[in-house]
C-alpha positions as CSV (number, residue, x, y, z in Angstrom):
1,X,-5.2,14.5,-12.9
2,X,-4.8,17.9,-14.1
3,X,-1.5,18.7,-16.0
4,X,-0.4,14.6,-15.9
5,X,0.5,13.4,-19.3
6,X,-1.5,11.1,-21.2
7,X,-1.1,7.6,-20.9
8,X,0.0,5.5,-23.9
9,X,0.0,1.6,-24.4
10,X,3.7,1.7,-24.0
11,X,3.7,3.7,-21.3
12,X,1.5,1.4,-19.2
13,X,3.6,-1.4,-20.6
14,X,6.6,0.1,-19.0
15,X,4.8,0.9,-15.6
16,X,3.7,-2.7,-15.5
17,X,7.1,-4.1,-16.3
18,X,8.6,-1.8,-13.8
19,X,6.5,-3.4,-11.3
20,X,7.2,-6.4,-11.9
21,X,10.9,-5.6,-11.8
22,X,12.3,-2.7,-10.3
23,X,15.2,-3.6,-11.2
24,X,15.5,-3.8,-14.7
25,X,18.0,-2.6,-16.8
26,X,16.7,-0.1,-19.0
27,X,18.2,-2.2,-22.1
28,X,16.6,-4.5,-20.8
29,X,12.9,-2.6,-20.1
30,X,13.6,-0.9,-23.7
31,X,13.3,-4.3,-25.3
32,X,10.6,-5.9,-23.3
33,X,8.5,-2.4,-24.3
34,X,9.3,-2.5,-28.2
35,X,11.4,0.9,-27.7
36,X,15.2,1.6,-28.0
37,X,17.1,2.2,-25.0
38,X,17.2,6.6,-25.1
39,X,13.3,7.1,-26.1
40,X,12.7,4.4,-23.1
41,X,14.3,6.0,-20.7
42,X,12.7,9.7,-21.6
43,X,9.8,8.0,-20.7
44,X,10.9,6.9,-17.5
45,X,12.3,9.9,-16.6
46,X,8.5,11.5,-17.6
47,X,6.7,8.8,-15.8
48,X,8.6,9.7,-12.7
49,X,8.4,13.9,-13.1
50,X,4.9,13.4,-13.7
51,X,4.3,11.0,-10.5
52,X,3.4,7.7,-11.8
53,X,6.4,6.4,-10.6
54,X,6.9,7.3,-7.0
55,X,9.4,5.5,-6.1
56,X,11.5,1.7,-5.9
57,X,12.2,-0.9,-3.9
58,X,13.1,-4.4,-2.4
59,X,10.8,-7.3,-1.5
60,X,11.9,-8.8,1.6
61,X,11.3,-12.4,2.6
62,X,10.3,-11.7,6.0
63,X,9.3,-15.5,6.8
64,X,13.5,-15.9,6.7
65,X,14.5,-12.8,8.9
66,X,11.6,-13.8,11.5
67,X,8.2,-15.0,12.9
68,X,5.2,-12.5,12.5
69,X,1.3,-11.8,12.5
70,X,-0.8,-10.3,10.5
71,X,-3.6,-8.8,12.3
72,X,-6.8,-6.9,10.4
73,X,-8.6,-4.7,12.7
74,X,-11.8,-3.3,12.4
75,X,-12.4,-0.1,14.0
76,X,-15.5,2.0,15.1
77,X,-14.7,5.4,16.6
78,X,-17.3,6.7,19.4
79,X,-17.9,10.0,17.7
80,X,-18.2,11.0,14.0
81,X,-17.5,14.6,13.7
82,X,-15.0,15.6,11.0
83,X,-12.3,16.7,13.9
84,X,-12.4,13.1,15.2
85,X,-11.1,11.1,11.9
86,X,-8.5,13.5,11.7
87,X,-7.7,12.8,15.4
88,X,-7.6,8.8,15.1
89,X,-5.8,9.1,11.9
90,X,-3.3,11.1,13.1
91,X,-2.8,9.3,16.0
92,X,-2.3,6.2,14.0
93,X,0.1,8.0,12.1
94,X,3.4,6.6,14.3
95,X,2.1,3.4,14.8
96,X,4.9,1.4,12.9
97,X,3.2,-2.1,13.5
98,X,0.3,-0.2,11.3
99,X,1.1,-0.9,7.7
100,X,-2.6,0.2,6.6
101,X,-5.1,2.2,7.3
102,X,-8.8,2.4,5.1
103,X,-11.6,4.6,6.1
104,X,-14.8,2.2,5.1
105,X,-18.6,2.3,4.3
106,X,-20.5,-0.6,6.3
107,X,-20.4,-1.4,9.9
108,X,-17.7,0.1,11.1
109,X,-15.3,3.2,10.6
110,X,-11.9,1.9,9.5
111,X,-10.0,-1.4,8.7
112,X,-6.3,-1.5,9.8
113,X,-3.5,-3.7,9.0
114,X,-0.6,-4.6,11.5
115,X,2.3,-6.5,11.0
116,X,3.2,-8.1,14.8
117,X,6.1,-10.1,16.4
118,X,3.3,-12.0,18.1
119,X,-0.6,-11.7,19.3
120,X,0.5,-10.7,22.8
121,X,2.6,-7.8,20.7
122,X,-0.3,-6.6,18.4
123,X,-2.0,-6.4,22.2
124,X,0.4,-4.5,23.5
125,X,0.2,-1.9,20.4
126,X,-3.9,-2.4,20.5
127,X,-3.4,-1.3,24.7
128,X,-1.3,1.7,24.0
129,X,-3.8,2.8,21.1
130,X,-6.6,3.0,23.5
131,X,-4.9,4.6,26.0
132,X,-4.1,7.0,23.6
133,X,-8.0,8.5,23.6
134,X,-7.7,8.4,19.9
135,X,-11.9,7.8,19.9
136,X,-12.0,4.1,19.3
137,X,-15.7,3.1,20.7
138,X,-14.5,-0.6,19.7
139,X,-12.8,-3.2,17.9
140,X,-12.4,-6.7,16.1
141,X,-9.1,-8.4,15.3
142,X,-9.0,-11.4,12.9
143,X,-5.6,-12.9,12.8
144,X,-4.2,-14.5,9.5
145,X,-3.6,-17.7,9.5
146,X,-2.5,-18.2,5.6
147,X,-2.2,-16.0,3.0
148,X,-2.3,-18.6,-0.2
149,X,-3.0,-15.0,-2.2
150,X,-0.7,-11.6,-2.1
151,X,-0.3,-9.5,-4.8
152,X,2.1,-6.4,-5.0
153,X,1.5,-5.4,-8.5
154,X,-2.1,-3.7,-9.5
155,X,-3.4,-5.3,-12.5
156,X,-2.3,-2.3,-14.8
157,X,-3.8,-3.3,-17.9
158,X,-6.7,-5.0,-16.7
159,X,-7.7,-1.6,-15.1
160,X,-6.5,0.8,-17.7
161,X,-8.5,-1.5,-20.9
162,X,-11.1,1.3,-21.0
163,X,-9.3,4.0,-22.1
């Protein structure tokens, strides 16, 4: 990352904190880091210029608001020039069931992620994909039935330990 500044232990400290709470006040973030408030915030503010920080916000508890399904999809397109990625991926592009989208070595071209009101929904959106002529030679849905594991936060200083 050309022109980004180097990363300090505090730094990455306050990225992980601010992860784990968006929220925090920056007294509060100051203190946790072992900084007064004003050089904290600096560093915030440089964090964010420099694009660590790209942005906050909530966690919903979407179990309360209503019932869903989380559908992974695997993906093989028919053809595998260079024009026909870009075509599938931007046709996924407004798909607002989609909440992710990863271009994979192996067996197949992509693995998606969809958030669905129901299986006969994430058919519906599947349908309307394929009449779209995006490419898609096939697919594989598996269907969530528990997630006992889901992380938001990236292990910062589990990843960061060898610099």
């Amino acid at each position: 990352m050309a022109g980004a500044p180097k990363l300090d232990r505090i730094d990455i400290a306050i990225l992980a904190r601010l992860q784990a709470d968006g929220r925090i006040t920056n007294a509060a973030l100051a203190d946790a880091v072992g900084l007064s408030p004003s050089p904290c915030l600096q560093r915030v503010k440089r964090l964010e210029a420099a694009g660590y920080i790209i942005g906050y916000g909530a966690r919903i508890a979407l179990a309360k608001l209503t019932e869903t399904v989380t559908v992974f999809t695997e993906v093989t397109l028919s053809d595998h020039r260079r024009e026909d990625f870009i075509r599938f991926e931007a046709g996924l592009a407004t798909v607002e069931e989609l909440l992710e989208c990863h271009m994979v070595s192996g067996g197949y071209d992509y693995l998606l992620r969809f958030l669905c009101r129901s299986i006969a929904h994430y058919q519906q959106v599947m349908e309307a994909l394929l009449d779209r002529r995006l490419g898609i030679e096939k697919y594989f849905s598996y269907i969530v039935i528990k997630s006992p594991i889901l992380r938001q936060a990236a292990p910062l200083q589990t990843l960061l330990r060898g610099e």
